[in-house]
N, CA, C and O atoms as CSV, one atom per row, in Angstrom:
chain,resi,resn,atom,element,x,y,z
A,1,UNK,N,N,7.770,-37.408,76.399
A,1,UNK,CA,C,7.888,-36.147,75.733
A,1,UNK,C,C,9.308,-35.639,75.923
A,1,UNK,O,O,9.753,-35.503,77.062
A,2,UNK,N,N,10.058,-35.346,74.813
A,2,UNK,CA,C,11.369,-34.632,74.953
A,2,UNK,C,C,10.855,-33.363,74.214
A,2,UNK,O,O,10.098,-33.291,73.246
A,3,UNK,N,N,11.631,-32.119,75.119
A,3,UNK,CA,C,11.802,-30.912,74.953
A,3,UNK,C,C,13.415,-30.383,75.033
A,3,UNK,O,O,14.078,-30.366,76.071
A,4,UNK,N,N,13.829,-30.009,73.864
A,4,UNK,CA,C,15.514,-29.683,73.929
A,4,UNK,C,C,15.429,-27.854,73.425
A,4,UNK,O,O,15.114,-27.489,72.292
A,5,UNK,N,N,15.751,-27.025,74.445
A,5,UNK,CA,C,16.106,-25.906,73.579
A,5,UNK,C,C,17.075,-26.126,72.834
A,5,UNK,O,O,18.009,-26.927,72.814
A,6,UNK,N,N,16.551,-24.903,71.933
A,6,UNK,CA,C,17.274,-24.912,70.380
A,6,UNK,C,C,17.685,-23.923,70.518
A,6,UNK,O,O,17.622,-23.363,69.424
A,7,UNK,N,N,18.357,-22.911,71.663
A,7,UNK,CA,C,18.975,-21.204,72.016
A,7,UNK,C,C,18.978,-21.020,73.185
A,7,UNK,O,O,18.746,-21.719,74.172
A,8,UNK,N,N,19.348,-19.709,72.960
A,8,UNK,CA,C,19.173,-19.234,74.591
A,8,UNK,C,C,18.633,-17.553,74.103
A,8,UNK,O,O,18.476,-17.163,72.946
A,9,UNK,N,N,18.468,-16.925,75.113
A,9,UNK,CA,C,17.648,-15.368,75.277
A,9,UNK,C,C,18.624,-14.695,75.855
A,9,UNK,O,O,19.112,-15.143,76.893
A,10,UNK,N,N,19.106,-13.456,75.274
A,10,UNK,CA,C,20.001,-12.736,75.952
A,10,UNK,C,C,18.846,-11.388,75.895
A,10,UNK,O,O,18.292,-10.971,74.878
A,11,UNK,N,N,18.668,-10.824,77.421
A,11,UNK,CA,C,18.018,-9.779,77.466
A,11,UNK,C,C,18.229,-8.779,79.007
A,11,UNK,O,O,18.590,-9.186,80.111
A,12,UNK,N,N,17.952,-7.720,78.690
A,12,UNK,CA,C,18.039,-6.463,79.794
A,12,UNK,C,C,17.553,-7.041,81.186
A,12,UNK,O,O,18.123,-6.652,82.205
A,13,UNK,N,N,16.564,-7.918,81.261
A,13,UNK,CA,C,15.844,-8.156,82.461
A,13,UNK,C,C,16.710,-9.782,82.867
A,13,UNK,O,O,16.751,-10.931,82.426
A,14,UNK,N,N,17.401,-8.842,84.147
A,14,UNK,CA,C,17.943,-10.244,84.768
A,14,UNK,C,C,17.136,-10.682,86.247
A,14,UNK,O,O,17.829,-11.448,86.917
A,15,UNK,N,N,15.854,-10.348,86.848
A,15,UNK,CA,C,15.257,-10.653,87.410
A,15,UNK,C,C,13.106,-10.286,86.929
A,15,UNK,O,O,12.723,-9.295,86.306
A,16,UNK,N,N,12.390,-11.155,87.343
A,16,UNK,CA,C,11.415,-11.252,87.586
A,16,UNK,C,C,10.671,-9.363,87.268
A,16,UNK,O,O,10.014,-9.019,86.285
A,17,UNK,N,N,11.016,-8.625,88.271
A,17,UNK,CA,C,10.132,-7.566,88.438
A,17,UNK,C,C,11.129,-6.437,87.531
A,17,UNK,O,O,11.111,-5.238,87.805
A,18,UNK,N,N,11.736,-6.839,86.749
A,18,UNK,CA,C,12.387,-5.695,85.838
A,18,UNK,C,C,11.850,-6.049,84.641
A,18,UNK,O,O,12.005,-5.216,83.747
A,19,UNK,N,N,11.131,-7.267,84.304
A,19,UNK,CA,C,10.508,-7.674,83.237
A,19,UNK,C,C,9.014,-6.814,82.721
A,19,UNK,O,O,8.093,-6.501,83.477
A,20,UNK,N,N,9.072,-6.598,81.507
A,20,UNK,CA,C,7.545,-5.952,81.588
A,20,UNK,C,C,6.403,-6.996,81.824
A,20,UNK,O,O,6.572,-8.202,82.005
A,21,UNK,N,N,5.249,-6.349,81.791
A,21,UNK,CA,C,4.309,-7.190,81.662
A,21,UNK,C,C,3.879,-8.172,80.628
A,21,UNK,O,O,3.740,-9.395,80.671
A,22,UNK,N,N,3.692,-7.200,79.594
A,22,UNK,CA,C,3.828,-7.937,78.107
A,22,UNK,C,C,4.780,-7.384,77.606
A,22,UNK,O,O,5.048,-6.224,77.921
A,23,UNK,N,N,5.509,-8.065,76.722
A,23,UNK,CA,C,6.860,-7.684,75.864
A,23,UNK,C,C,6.489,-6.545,74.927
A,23,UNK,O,O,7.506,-6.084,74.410
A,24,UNK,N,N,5.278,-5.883,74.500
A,24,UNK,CA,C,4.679,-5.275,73.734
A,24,UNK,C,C,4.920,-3.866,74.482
A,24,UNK,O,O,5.102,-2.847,73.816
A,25,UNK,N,N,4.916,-3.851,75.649
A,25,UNK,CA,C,5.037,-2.743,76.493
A,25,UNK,C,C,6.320,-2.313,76.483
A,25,UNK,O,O,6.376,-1.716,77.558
A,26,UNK,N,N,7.442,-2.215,75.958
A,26,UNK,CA,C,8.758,-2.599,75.834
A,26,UNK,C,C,9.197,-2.766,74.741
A,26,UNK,O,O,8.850,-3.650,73.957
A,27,UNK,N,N,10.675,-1.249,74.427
A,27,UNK,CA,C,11.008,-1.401,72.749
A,27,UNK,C,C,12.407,-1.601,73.453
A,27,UNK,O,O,13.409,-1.165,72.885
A,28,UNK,N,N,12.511,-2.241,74.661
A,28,UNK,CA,C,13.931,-2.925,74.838
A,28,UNK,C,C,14.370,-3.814,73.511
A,28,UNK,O,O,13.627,-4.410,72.732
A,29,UNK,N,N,16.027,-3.699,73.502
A,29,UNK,CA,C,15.918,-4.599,72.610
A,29,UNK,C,C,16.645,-6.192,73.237
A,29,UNK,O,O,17.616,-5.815,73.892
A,30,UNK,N,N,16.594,-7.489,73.294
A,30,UNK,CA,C,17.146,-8.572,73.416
A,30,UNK,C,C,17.878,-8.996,72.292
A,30,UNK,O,O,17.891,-8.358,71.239
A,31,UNK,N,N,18.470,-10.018,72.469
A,31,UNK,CA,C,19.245,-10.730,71.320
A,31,UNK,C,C,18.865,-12.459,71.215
A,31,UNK,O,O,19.018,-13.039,72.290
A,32,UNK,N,N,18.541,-13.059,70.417
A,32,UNK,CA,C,18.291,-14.507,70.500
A,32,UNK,C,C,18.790,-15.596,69.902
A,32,UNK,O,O,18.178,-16.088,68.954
A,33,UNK,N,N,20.301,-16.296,70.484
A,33,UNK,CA,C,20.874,-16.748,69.691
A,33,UNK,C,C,20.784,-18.154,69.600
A,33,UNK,O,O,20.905,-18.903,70.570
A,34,UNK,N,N,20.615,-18.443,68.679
A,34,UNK,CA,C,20.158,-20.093,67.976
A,34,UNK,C,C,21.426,-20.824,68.325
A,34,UNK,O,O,22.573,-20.470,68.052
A,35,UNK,N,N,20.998,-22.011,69.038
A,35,UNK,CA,C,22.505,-22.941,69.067
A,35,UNK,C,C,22.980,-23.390,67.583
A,35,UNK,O,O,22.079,-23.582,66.767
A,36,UNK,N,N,24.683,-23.622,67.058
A,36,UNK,CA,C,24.626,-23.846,65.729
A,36,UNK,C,C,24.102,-24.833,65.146
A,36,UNK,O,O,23.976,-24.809,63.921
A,37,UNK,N,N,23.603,-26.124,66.043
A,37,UNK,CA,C,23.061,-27.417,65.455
A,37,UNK,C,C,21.544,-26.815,64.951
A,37,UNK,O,O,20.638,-27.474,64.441
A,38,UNK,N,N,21.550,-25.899,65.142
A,38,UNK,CA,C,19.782,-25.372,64.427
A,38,UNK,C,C,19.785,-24.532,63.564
A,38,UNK,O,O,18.822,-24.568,62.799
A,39,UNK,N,N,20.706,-23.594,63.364
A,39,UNK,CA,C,21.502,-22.273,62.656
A,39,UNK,C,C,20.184,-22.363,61.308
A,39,UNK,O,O,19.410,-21.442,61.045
A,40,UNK,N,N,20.232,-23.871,60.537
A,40,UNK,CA,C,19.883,-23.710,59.340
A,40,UNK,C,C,18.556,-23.533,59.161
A,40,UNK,O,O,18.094,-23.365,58.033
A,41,UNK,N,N,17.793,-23.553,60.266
A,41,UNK,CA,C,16.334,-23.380,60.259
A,41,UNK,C,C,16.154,-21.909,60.331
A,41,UNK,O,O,15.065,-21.350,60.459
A,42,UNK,N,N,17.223,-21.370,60.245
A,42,UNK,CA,C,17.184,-19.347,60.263
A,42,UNK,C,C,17.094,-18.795,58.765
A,42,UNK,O,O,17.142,-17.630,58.373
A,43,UNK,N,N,16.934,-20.097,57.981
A,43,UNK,CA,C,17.145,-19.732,56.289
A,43,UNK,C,C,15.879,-19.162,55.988
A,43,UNK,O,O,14.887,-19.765,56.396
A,44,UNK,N,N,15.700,-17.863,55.198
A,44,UNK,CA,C,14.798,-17.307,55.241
A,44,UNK,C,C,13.849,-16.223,56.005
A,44,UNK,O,O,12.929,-15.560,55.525
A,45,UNK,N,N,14.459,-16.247,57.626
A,45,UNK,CA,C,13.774,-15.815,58.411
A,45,UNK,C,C,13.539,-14.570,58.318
A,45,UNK,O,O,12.664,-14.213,59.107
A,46,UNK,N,N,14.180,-13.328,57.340
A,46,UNK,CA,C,14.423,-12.299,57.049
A,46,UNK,C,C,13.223,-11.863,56.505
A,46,UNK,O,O,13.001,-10.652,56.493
A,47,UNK,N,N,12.302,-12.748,55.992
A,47,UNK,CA,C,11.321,-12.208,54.619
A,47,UNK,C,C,9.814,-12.224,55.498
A,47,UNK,O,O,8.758,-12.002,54.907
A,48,UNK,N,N,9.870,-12.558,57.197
A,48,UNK,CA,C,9.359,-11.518,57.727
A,48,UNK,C,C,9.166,-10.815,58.627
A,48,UNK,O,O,10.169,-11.170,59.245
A,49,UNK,N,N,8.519,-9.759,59.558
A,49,UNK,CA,C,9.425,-9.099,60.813
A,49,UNK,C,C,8.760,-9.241,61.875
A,49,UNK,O,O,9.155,-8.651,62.881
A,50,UNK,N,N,7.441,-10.153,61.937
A,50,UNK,CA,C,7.037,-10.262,63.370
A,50,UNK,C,C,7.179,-11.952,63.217
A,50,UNK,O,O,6.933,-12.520,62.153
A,51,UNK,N,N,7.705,-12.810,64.704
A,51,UNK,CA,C,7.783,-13.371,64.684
A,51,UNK,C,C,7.066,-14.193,66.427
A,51,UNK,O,O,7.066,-13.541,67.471
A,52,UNK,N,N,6.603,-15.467,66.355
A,52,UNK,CA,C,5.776,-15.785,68.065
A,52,UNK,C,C,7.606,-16.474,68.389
A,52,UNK,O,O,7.986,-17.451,67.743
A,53,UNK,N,N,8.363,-15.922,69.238
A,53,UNK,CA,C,8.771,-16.323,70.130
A,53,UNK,C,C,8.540,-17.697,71.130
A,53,UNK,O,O,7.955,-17.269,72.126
A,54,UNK,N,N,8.747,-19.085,71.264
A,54,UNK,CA,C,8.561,-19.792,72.305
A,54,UNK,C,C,9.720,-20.061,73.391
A,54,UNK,O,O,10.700,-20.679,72.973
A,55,UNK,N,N,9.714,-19.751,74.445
A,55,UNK,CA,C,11.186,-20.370,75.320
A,55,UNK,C,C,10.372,-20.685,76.679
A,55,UNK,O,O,9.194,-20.422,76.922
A,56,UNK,N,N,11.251,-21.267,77.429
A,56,UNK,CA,C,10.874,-21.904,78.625
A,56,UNK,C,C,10.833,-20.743,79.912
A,56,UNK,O,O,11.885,-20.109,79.995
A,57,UNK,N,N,9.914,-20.423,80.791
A,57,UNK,CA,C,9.997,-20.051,81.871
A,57,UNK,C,C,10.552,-20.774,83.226
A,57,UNK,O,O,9.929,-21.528,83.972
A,58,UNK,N,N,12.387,-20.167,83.367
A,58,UNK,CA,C,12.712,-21.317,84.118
A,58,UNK,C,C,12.955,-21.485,85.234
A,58,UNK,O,O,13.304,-22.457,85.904
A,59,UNK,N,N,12.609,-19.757,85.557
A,59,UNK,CA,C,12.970,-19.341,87.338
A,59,UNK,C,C,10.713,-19.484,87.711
A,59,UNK,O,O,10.216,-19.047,88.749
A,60,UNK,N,N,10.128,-19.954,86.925
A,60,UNK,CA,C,9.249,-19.692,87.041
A,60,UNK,C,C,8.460,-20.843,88.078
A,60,UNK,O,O,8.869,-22.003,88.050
A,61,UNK,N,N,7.264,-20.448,89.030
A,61,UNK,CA,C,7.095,-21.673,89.955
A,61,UNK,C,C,6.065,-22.745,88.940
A,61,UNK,O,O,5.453,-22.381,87.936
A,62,UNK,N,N,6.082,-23.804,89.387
A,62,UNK,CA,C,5.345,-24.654,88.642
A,62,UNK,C,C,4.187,-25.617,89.368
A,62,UNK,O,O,3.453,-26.403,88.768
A,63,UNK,N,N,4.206,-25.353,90.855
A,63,UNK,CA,C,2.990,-25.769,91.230
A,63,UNK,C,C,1.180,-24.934,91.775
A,63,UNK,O,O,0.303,-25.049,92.632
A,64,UNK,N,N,1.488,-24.239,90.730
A,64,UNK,CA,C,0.809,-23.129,91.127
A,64,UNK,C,C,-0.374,-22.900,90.057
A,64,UNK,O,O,0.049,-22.551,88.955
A,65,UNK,N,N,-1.799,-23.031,90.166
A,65,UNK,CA,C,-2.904,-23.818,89.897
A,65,UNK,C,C,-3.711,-22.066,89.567
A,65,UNK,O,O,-4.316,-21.840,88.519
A,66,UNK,N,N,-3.619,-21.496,90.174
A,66,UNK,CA,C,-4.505,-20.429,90.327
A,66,UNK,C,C,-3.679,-18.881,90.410
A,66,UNK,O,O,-2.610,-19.020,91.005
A,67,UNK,N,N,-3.864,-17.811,90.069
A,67,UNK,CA,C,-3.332,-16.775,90.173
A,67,UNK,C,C,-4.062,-15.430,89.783
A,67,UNK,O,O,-4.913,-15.497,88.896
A,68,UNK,N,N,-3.824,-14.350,90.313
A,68,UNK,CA,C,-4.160,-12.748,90.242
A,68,UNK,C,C,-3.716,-11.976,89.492
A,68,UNK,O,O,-2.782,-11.179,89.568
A,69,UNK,N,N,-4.701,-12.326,88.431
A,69,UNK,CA,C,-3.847,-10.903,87.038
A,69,UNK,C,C,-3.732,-9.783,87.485
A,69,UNK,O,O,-4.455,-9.383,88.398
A,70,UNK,N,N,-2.719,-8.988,86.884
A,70,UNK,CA,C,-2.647,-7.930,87.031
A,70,UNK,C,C,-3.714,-6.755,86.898
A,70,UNK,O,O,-4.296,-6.579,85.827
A,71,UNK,N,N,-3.922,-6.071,87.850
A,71,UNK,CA,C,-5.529,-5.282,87.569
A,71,UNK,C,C,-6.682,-5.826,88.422
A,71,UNK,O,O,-7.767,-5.245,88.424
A,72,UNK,N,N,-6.501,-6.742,89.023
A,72,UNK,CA,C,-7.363,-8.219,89.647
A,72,UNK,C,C,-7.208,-8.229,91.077
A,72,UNK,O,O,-6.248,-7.960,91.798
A,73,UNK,N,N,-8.704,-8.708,91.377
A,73,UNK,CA,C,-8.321,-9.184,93.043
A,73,UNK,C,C,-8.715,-10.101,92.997
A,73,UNK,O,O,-8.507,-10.544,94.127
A,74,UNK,N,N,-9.561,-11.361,92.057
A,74,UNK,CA,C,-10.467,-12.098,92.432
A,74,UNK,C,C,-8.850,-13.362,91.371
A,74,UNK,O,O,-8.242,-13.280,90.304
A,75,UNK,N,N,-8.874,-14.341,92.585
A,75,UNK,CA,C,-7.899,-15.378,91.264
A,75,UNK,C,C,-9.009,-16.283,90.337
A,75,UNK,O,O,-10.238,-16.356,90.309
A,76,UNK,N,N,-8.045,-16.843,89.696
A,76,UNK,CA,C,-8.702,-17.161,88.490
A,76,UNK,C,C,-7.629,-18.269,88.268
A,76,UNK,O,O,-6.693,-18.378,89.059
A,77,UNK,N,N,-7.783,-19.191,87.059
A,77,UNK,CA,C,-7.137,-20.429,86.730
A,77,UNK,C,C,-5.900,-20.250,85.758
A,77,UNK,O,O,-6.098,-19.734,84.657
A,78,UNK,N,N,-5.030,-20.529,86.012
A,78,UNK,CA,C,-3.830,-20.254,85.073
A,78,UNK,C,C,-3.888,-20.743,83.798
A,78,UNK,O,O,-3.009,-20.338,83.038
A,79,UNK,N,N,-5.051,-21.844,83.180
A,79,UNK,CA,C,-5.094,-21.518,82.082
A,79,UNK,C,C,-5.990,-20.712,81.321
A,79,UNK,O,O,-6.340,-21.024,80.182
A,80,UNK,N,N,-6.561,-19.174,82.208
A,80,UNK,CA,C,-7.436,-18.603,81.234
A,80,UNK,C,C,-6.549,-17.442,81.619
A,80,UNK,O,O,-6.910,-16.359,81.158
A,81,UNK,N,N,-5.271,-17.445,82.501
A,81,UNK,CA,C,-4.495,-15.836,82.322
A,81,UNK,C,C,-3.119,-16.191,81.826
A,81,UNK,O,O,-2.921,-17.242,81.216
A,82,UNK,N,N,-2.301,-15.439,82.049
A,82,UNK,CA,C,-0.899,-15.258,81.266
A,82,UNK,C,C,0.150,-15.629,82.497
A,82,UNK,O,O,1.331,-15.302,82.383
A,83,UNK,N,N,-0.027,-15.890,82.940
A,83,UNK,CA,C,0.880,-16.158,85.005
A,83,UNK,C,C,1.794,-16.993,83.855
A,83,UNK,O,O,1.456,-17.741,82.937
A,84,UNK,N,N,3.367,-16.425,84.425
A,84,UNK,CA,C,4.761,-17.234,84.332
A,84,UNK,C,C,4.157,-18.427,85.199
A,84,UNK,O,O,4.469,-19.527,84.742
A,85,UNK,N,N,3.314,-18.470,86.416
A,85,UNK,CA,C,3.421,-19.525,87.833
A,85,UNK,C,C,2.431,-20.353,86.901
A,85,UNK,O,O,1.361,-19.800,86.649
A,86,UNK,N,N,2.690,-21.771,86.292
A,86,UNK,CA,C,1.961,-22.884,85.585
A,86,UNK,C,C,2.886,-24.099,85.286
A,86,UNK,O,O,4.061,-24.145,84.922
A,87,UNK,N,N,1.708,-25.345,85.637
A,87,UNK,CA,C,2.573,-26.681,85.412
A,87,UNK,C,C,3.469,-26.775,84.237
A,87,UNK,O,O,4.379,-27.599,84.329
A,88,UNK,N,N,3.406,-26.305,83.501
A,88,UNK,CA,C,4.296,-26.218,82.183
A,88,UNK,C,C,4.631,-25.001,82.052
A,88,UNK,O,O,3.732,-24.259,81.656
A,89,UNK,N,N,5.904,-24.419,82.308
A,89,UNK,CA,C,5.944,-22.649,82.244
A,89,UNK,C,C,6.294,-22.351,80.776
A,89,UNK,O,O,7.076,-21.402,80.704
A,90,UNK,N,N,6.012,-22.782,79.788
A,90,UNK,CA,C,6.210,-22.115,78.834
A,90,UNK,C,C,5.588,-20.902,77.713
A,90,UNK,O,O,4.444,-20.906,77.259
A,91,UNK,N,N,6.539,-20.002,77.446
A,91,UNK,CA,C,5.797,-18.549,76.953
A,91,UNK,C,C,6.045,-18.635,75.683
A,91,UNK,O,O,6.855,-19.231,74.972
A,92,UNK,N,N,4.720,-17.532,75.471
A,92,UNK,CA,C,4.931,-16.932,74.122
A,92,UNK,C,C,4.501,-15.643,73.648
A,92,UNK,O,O,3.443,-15.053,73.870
A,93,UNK,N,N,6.021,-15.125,72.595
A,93,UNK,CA,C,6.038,-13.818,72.914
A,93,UNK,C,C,6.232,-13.075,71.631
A,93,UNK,O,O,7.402,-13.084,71.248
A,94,UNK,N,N,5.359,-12.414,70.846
A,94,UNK,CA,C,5.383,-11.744,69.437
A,94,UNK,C,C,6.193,-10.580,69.921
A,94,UNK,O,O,6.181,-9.824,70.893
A,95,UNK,N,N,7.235,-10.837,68.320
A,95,UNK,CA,C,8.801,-10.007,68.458
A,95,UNK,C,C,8.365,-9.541,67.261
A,95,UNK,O,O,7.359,-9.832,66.615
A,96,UNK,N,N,9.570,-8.507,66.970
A,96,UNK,CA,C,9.506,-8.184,65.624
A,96,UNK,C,C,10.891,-8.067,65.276
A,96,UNK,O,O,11.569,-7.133,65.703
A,97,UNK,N,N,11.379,-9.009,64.483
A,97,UNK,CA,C,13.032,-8.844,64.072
A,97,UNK,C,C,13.536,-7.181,63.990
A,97,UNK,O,O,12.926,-6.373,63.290
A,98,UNK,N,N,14.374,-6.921,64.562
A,98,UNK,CA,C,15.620,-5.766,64.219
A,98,UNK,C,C,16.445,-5.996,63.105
A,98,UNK,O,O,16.511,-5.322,62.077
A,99,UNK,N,N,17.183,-7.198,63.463
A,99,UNK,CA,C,18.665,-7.742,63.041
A,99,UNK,C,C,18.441,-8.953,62.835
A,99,UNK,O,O,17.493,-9.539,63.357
A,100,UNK,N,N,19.338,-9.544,61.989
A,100,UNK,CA,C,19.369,-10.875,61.857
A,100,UNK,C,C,21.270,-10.963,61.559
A,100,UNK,O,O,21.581,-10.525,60.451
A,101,UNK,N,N,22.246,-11.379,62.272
A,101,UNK,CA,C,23.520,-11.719,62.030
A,101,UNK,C,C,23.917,-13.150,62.261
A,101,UNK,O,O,23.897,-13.490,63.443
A,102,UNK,N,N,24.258,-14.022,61.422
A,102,UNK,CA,C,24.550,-15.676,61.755
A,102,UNK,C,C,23.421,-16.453,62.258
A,102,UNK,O,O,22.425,-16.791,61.617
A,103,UNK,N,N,23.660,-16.667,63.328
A,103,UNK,CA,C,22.475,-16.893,64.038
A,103,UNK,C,C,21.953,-16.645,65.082
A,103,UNK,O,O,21.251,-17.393,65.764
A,104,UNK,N,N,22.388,-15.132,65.362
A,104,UNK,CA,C,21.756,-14.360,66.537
A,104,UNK,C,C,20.719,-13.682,65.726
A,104,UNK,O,O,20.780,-13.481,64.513
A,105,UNK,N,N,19.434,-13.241,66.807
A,105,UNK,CA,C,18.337,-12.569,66.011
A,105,UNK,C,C,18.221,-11.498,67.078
A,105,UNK,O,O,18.149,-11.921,68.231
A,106,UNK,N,N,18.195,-10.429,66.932
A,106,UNK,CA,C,18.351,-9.035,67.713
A,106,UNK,C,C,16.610,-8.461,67.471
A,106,UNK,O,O,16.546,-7.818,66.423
A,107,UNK,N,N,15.458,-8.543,68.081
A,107,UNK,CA,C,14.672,-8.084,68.363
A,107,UNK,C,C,14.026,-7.627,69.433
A,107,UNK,O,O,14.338,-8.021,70.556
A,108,UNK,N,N,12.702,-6.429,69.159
A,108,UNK,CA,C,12.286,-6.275,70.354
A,108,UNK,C,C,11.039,-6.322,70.740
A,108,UNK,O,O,10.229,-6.383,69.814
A,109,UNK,N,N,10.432,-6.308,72.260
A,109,UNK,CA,C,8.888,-6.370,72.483
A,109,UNK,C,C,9.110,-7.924,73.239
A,109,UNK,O,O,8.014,-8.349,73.605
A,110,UNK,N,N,9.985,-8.656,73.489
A,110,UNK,CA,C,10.643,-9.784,73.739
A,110,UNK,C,C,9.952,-9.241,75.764
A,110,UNK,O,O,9.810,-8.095,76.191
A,111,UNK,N,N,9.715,-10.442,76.442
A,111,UNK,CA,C,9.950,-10.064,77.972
A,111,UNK,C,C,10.178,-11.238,78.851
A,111,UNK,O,O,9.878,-11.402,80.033
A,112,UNK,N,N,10.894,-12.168,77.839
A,112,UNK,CA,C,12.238,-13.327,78.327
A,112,UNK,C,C,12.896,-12.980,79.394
A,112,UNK,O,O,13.388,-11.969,78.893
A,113,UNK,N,N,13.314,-12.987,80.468
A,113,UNK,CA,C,14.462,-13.130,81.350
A,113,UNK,C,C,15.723,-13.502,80.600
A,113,UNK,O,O,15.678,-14.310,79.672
A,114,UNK,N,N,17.328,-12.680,81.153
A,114,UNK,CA,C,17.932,-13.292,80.527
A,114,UNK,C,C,18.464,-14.290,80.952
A,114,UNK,O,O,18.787,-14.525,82.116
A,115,UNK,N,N,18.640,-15.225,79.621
A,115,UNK,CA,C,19.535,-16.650,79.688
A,115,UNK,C,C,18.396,-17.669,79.793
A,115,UNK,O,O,18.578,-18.791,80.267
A,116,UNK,N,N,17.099,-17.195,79.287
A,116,UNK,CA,C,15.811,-17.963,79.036
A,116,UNK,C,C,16.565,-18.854,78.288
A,116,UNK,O,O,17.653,-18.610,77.766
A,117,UNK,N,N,15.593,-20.492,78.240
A,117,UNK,CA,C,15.761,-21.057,77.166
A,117,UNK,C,C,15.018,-20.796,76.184
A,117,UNK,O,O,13.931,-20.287,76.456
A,118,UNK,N,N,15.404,-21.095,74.512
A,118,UNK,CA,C,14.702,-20.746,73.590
A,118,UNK,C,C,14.134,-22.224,73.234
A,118,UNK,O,O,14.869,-23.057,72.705
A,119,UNK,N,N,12.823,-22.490,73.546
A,119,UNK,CA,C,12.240,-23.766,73.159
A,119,UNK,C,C,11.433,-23.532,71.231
A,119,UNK,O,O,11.120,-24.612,70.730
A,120,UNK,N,N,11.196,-22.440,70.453
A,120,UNK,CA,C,10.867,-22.326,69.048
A,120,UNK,C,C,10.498,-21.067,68.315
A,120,UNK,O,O,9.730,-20.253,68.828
A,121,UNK,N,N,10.895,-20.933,67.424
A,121,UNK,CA,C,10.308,-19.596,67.102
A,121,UNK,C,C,9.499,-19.841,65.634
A,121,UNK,O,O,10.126,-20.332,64.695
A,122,UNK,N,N,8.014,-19.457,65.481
A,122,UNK,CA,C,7.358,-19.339,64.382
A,122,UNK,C,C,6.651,-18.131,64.211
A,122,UNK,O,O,6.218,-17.367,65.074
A,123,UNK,N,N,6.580,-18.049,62.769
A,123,UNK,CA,C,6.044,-16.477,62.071
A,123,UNK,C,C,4.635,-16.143,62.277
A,123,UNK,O,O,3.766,-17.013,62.345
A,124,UNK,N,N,4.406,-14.909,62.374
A,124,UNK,CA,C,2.960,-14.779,62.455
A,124,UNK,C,C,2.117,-14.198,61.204
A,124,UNK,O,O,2.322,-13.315,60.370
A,125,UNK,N,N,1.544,-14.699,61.350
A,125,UNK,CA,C,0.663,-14.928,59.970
A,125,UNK,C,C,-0.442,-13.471,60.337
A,125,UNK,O,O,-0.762,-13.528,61.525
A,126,UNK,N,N,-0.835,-12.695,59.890
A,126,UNK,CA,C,-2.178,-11.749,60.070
A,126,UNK,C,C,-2.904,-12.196,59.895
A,126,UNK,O,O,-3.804,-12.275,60.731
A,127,UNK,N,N,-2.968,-12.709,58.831
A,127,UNK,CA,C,-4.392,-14.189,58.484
A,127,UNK,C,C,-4.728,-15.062,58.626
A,127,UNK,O,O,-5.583,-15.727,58.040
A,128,UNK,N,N,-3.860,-15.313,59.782
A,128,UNK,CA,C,-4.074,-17.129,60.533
A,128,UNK,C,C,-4.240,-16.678,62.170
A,128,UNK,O,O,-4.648,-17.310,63.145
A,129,UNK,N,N,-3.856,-15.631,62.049
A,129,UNK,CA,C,-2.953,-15.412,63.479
A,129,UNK,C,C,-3.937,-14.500,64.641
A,129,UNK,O,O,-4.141,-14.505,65.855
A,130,UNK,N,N,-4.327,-13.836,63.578
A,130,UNK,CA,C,-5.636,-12.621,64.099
A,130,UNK,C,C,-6.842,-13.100,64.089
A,130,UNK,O,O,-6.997,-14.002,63.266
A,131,UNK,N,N,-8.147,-12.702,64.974
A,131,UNK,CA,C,-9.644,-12.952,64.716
A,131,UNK,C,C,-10.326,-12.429,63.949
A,131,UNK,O,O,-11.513,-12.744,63.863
């Protein structure tokens, strides 16, 4: 399996506990700039304004099996909660474009660390996307 970010995350939170919980909680704004070997996959991206965010969690621990949601005393399995701490740390995070300049994308609701890698970004559908 190869995984290459395609960006990086420029955002307000340069450690762990300045991050919100969910990015939804948060009209910070970040910036997300596409490396130029990808630039052209930004064609279009304008036509719509929420978008799922994917990038890598990279300060995040990765042997860590079990964890305590927030609100929680009893742990539970990291794949039925949201824990950064998982064998594969990767997130995902519904934005809603601000800006779009070249190939930086200026949105917010984002709760990336900065200098995340950006591993993909796809649109969200209401009708695919919702129950």
């Amino acid at each position: 399996m190869k995984l290459k970010a395609i960006g990086i995350i420029h955002s307000p939170y340069k450690e762990k506990k300045d991050a919100p919980r969910q990015g939804r909680y948060s009209e910070e704004i970040s910036e997300i700039t596409v490396f130029d070997e990808y630039k052209d996959g930004l064609q279009d991206i304008e036509r719509k304004n929420h978008y799922y965010v994917l990038y890598w969690l990279d300060r995040a621990e990765r042997d860590k099996l079990k964890g305590v949601p927030p609100g929680r005393t009893e742990e539970r399995g990291v794949f039925s909660i949201r824990s950064p701490a998982r064998p594969n740390p990767i997130a995902m995070c519904l934005v809603e474009i601000v800006k779009v300049e070249g190939n930086t994308l200026t949105v917010k609701w984002l709760d990336a660390l900065d200098g995340s890698p950006l591993i993909d970004i796809k649109p969200f559908w209401p009708e695919t996307d919702c129950i």
